[in-house]
C-alpha positions as CSV (number, residue, x, y, z in Angstrom):
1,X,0.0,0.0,0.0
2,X,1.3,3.4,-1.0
3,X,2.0,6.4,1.3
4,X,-1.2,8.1,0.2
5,X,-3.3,5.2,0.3
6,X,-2.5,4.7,3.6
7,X,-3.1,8.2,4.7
8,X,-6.5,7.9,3.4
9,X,-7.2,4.3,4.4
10,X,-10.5,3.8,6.8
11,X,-10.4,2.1,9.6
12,X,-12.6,-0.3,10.9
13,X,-15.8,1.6,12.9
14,X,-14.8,0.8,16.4
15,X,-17.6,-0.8,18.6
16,X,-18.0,2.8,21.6
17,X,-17.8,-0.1,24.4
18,X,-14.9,-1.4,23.2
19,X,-13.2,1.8,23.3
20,X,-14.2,2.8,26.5
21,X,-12.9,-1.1,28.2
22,X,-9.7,0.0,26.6
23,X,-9.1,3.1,28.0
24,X,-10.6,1.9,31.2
25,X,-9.0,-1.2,32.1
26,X,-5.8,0.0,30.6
27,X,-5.9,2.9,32.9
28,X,-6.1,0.8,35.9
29,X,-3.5,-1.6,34.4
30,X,-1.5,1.3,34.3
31,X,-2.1,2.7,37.3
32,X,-1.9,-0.3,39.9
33,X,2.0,-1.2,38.0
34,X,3.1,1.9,36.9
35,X,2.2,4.8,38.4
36,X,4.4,5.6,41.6
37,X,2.4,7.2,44.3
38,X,3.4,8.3,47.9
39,X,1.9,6.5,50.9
40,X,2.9,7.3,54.4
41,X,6.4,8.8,53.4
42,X,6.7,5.8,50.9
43,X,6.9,6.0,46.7
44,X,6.1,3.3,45.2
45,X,3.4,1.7,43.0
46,X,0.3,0.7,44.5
47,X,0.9,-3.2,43.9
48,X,3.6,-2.5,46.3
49,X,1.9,-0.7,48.9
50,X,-0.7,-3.1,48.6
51,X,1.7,-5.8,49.3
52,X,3.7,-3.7,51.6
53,X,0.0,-3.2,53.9
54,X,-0.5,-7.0,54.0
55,X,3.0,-7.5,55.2
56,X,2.7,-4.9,58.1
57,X,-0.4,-5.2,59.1
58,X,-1.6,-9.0,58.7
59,X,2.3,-10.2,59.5
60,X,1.6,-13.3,61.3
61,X,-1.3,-14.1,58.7
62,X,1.4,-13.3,55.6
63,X,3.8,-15.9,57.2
64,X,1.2,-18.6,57.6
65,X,-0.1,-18.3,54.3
66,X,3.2,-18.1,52.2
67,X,3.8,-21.7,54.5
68,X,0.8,-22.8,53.1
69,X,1.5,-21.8,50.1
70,X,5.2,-23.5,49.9
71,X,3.5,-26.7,51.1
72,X,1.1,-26.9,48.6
73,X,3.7,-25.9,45.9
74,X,6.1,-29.3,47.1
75,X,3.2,-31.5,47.2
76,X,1.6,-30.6,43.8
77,X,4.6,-32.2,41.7
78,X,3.4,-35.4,43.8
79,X,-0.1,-35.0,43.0
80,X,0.1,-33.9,39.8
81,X,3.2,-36.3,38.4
82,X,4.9,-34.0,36.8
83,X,7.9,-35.0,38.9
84,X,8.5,-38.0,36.7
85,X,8.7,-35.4,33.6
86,X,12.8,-35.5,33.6
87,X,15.7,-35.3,35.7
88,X,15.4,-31.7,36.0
89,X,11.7,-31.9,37.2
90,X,12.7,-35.0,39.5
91,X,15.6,-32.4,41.6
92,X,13.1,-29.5,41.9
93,X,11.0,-31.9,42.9
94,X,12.8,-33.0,46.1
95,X,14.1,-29.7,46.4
96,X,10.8,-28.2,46.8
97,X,10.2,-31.0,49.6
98,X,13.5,-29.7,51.3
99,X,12.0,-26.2,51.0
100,X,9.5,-27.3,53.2
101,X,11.6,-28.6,55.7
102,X,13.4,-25.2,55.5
103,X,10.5,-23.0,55.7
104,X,9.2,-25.3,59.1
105,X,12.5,-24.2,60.9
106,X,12.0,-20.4,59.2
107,X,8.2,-20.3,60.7
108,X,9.3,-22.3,64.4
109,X,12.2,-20.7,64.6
110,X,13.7,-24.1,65.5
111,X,17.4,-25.3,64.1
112,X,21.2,-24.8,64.2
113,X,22.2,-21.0,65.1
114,X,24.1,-20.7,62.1
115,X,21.2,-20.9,59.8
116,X,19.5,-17.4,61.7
117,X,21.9,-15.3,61.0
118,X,19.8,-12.4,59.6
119,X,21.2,-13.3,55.7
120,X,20.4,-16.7,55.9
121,X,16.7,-17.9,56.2
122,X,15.4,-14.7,58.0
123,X,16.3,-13.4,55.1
124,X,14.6,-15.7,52.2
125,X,11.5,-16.4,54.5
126,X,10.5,-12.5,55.7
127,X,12.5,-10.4,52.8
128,X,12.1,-12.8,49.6
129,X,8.8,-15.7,50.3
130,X,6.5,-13.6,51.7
131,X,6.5,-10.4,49.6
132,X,7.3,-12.8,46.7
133,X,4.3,-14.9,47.6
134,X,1.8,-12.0,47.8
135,X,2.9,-10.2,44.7
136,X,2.6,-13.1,42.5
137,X,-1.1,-13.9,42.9
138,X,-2.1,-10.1,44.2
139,X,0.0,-8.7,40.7
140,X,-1.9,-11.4,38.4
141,X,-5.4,-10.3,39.5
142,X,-4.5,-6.5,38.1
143,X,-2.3,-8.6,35.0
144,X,-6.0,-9.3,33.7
145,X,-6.5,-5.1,33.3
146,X,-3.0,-5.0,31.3
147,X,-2.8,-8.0,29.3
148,X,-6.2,-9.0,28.6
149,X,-8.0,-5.8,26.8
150,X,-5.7,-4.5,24.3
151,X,-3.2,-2.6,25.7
152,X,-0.4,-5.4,25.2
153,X,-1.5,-5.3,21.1
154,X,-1.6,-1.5,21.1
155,X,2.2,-1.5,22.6
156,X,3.2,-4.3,20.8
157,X,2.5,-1.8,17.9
158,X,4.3,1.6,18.7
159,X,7.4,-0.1,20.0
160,X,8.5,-2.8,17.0
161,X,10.5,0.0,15.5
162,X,13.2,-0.3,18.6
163,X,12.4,-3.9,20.3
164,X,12.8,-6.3,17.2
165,X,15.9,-4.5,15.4
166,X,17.6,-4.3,19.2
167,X,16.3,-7.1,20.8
168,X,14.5,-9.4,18.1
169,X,11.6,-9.3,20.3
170,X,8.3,-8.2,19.4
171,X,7.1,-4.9,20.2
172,X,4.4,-5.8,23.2
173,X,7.8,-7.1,24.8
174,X,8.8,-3.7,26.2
175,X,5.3,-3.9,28.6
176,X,7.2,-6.9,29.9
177,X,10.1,-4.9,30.6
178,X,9.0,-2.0,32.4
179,X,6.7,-4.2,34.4
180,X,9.4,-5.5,35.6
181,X,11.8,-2.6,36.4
182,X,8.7,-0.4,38.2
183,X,7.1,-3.8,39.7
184,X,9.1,-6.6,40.1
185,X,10.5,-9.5,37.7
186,X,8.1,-12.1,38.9
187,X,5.6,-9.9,37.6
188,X,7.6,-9.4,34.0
189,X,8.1,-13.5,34.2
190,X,4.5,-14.0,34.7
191,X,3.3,-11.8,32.2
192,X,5.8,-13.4,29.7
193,X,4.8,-16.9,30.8
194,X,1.1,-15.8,29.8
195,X,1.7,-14.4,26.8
196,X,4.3,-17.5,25.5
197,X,1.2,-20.0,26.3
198,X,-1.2,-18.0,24.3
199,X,1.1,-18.5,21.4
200,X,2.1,-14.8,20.8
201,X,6.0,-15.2,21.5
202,X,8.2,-18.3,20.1
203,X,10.5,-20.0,22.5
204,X,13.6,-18.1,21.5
205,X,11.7,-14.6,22.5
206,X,10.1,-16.0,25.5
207,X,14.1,-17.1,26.6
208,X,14.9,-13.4,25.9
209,X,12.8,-11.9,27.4
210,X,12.8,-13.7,30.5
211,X,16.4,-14.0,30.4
212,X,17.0,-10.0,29.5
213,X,14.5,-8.1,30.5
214,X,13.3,-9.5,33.8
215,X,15.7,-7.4,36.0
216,X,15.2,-6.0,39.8
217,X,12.8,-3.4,40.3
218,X,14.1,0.0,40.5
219,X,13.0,0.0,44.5
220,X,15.3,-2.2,44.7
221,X,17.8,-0.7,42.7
222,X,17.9,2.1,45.5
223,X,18.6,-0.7,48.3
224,X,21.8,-1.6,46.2
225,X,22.9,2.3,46.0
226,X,21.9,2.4,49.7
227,X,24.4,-0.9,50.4
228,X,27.3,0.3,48.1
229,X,27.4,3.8,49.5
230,X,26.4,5.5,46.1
231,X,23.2,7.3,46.3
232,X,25.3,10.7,46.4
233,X,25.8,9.5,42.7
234,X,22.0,7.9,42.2
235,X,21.1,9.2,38.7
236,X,24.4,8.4,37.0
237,X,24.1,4.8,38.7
238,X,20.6,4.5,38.3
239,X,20.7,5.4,34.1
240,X,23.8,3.8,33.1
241,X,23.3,0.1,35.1
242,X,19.6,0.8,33.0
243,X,21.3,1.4,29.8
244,X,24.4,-1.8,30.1
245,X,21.3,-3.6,31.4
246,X,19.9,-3.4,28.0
247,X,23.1,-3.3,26.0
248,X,24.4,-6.5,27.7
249,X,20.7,-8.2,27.0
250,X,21.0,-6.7,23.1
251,X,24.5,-8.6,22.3
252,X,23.6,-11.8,24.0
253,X,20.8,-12.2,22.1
254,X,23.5,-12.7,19.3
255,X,25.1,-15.3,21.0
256,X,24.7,-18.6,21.8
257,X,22.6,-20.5,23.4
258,X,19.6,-17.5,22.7
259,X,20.9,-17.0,19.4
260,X,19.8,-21.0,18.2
261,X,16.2,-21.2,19.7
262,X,13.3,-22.2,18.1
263,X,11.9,-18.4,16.8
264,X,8.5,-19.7,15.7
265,X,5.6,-18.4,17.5
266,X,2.0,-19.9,16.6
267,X,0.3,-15.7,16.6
268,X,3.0,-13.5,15.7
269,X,3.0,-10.0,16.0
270,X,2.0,-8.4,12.7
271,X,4.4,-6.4,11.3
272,X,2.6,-5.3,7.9
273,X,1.4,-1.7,8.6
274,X,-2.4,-1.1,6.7
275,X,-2.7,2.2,8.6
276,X,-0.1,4.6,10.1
277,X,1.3,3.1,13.1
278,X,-0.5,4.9,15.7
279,X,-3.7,4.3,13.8
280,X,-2.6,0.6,13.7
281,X,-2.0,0.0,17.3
282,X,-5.3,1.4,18.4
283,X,-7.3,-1.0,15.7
284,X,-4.9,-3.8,17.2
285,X,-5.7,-2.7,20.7
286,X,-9.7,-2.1,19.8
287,X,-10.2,-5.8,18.5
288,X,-8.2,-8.0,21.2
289,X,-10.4,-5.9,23.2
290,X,-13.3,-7.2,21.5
291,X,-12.0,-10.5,21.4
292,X,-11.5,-10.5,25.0
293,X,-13.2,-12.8,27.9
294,X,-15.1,-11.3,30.6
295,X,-13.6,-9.6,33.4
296,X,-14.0,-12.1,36.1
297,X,-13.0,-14.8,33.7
298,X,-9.4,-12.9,32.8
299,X,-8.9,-12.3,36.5
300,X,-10.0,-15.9,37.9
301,X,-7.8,-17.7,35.1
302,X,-5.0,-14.7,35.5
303,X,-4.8,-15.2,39.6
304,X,-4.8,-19.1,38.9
305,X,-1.5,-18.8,36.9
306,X,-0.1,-17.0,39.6
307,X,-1.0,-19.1,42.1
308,X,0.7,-22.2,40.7
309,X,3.3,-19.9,40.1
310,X,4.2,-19.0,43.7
311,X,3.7,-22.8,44.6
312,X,6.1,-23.5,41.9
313,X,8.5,-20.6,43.2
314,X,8.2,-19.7,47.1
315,X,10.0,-24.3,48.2
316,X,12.7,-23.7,45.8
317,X,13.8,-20.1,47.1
318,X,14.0,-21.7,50.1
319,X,15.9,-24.8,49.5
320,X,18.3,-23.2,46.3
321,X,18.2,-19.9,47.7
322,X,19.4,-21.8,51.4
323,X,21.9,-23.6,49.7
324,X,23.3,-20.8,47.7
325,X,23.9,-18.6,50.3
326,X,25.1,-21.8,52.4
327,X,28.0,-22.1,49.7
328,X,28.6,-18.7,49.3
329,X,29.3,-18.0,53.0
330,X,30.7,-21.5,54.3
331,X,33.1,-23.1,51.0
332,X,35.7,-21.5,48.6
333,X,32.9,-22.7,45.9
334,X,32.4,-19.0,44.8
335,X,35.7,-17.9,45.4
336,X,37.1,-20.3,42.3
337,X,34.0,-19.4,40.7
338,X,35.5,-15.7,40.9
339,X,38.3,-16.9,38.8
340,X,35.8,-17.4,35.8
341,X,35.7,-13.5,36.0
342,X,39.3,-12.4,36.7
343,X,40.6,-12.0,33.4
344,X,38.0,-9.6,32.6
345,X,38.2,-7.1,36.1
346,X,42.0,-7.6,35.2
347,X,41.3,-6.3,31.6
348,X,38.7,-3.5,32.9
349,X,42.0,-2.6,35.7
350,X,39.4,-2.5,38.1
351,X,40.5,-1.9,42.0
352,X,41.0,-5.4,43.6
353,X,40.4,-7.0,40.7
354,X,40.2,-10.7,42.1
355,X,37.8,-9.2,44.6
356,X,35.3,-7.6,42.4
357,X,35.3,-11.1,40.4
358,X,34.6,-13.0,43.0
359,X,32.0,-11.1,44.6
360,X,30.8,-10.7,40.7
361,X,30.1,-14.9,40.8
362,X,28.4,-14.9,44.4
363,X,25.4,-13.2,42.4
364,X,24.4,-16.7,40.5
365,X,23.4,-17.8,44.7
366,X,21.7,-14.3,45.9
367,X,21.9,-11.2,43.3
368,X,22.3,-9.2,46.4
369,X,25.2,-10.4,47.7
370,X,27.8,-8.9,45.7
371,X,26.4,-5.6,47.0
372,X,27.0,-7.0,50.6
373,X,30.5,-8.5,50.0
374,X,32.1,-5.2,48.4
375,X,30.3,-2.7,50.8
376,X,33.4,-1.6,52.1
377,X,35.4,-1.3,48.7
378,X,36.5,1.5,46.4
379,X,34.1,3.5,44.3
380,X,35.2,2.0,40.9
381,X,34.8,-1.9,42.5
382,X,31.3,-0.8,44.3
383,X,30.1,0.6,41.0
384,X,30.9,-2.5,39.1
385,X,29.8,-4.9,41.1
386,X,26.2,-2.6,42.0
387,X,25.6,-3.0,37.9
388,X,26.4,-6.7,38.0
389,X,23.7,-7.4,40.9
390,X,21.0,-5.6,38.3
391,X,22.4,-6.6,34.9
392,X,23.0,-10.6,35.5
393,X,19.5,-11.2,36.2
394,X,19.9,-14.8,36.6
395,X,20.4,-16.1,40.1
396,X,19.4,-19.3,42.2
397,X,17.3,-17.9,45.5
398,X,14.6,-16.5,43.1
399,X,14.8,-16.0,39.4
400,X,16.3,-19.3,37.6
401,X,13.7,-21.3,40.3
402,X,11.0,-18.8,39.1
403,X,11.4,-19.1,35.3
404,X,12.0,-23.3,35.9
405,X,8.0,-22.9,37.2
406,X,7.0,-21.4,33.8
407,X,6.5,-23.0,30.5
408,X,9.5,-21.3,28.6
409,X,11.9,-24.2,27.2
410,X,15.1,-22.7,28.9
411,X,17.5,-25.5,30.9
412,X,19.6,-24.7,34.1
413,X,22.4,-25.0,31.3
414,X,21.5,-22.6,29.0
415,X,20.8,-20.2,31.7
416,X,24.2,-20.8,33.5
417,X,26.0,-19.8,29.8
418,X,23.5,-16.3,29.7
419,X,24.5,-15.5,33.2
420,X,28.1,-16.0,32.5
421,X,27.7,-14.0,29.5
422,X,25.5,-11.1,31.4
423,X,28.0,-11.0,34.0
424,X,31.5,-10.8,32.0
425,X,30.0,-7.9,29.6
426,X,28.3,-5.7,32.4
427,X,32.0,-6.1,34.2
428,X,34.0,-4.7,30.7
429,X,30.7,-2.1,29.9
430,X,30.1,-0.7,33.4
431,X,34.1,-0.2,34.3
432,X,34.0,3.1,32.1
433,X,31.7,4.5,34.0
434,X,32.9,3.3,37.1
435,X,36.2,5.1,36.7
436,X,34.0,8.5,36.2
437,X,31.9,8.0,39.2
438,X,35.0,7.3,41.5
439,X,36.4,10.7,40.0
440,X,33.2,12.4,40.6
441,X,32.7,11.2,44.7
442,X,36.7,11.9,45.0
């Protein structure tokens, strides 16, 4: 179709209650995931504060549910059979029962002193189960008002200019992103996980997305500053771990194992413009919206999925997640790991270059732990290591468990080579920087 016949193309007469569930629902999509607002001195979204209400005021009954909920989680393999499905699915499987035993000493407070120091399972119970627990299912409920009325095929739209030539994703793939860096990246994997199943992304951009855009919320991104001592620097840390965030996810795509994945999806995106492309998106946006299941429906099938999802998730971050940090404070097993890392803080002529690489690898147990372990370095190392604990994205107390509990094909394998990859190219792309924060805080 020409220029001019696409100028002067009609479109579609759009059915009025259509339009108005799409500006509607999208608005509280929006609004519960997006939009920061402050509550009692805090700024956050109101998933968040809903979340953060449960955990203050209903404590005890937070606790006793995300037990419940971790339970349930390590007996459904068992009831369901899944646990014969392959090796992989057989270890989670009696890992998840571990995770049980784990939370019951967590909940009781009963076991050896060692495992209550305050970053072992005080930590993964109260700072990662619990919130993790309530955001799932609470953040799928509101998923319905994002996903499921038009908004993801309007976006999906506007943004395949930058998302498939960068990222060869499709253009709805950026909701997935932000979602996860305003929200958190259970909320990005759940919302990928949705989307994959309904046949809209292949495996390959499922794997990417989950593997490169699913990072730490930017809440969290503070914490880190907070750790490493930089928040006198907080924009310049804040943008460019953003931007090497995205770089480092826009070369490994190129690489192996992403690069060889199976890139057929069963609905593709279209990418054969009738209309101008803001004309295009809303007559994508109007008739998913048409398309569409009742409300009730999206949100009982919607809170569902993130149901089993905690189940799958809340046993193995406390049985990985236990042994992780087990490892990483109690055997060497991260300190030779750091030697995977050396050559490149030695090629970056980082400070304490064995150091930085070692605290670099501790991040495939916990992703905050290198912040913990170079607290007390020099600006350049603290930088570093503060845009590795956001860029890698990959780590065993929360996000390789959480993507194992979806449907995207990746292996334990394959995400092991992305990490490696994430974390040797955010060392080489963030010590730049580094160098000119350390001369800017003197």
């Amino acid at each position: 179709m020409s220029d001019k016949e696409t100028a002067t193309a009609t479109a579609p007469s759009a059915n009025p209650l259509s339009t108005v569930r799409l500006i509607l629902f999208s608005a509280v999509g929006i609004f519960f995931f997006f939009i920061p607002v402050e509550l009692a001195g805090t700024n956050t979204i109101p998933l968040d504060h809903l979340v953060s209400w449960i955990r203050t005021n209903q404590a005890d009954g937070a606790a006793v549910y995300a037990l419940l909920v971790i339970i349930a989680g390590a007996c459904y393999p068992f009831v369901r059979g899944t646990w014969r499905k392959d090796l992989s699915h057989q270890i989670f499987s009696v890992l998840k029962l571990a995770g049980v035993v784990a939370s019951l000493m967590a909940f009781f407070e009963l076991g050896p002193a060692a495992l209550f120091e305050k970053d072992m399972l005080p930590f993964l119970f109260n700072k990662l189960v619990i919130p993790v627990g309530l955001i799932v299912p609470l953040g799928a409920i509101f998923l319905a008002f994002l996903i499921s009325y038009g908004l993801l095929e309007l976006i999906g739209v506007l943004f395949q200019p930058i998302m498939r030539p960068l990222f060869k994703t499709p253009g709805k793939s950026a909701i997935d992103a932000v979602a996860s860096f305003v929200g958190s990246y259970s909320i990005g994997l759940l919302i990928t996980n949705r989307v994959y199943k309904a046949g809209q992304y292949s495996a390959k951009e499922a794997a990417i997305i989950a593997t490169g855009f699913s990072t730490v919320s930017a809440t969290f991104m503070v914490i880190v500053a907070k750790t490493l001592g930089l928040m006198a620097i907080w924009n310049l840390f804040f943008w460019s771990a953003l931007l090497i965030t995205f770089t480092v996810t826009a070369i490994t795509v190129r690489l192996f194992p992403l690069s060889r994945m199976n890139d057929q999806a069963e609905s593709p995106e279209h990418e054969v413009l009738e209309y101008s492309r803001i004309k295009q998106a809303l007559i994508e946006g109007l008739q998913a919206n048409e398309r569409a299941d009742s409300l009730l429906v999206n949100i009982r099938r919607n809170f569902v999925d993130g149901l089993l999802m905690a189940m799958s998730i809340l046993p193995s971050i406390m049985s990985v997640g236990l042994l992780g940090l087990l490892l990483a404070k109690y055997t060497p097993l991260f300190d030779w790991m750091g030697y995977l890392f050396y050559p490149f803080t030695a090629l970056a002529q980082l400070p304490d270059p064995l150091a930085v690489a070692k605290a670099s690898a501790t991040g495939l147990a916990e992703m905050f732990l290198p912040a913990l372990l170079m607290a007390e370095g020099a600006v350049a190392a603290k930088f570093v290591t503060g845009c590795v604990a956001i860029s890698s994205i990959l780590f065993f107390s929360a996000s390789i468990p959480c993507i194992l509990s979806t449907e995207i094909p990746l292996t334990i394998r394959q995400m092991l080579i992305i990490w490696y990859q994430r974390v040797a190219l955010t060392i080489l792309l963030s010590a730049p920087v580094a160098f000119y924060a350390e001369r800017l805080m003197g």
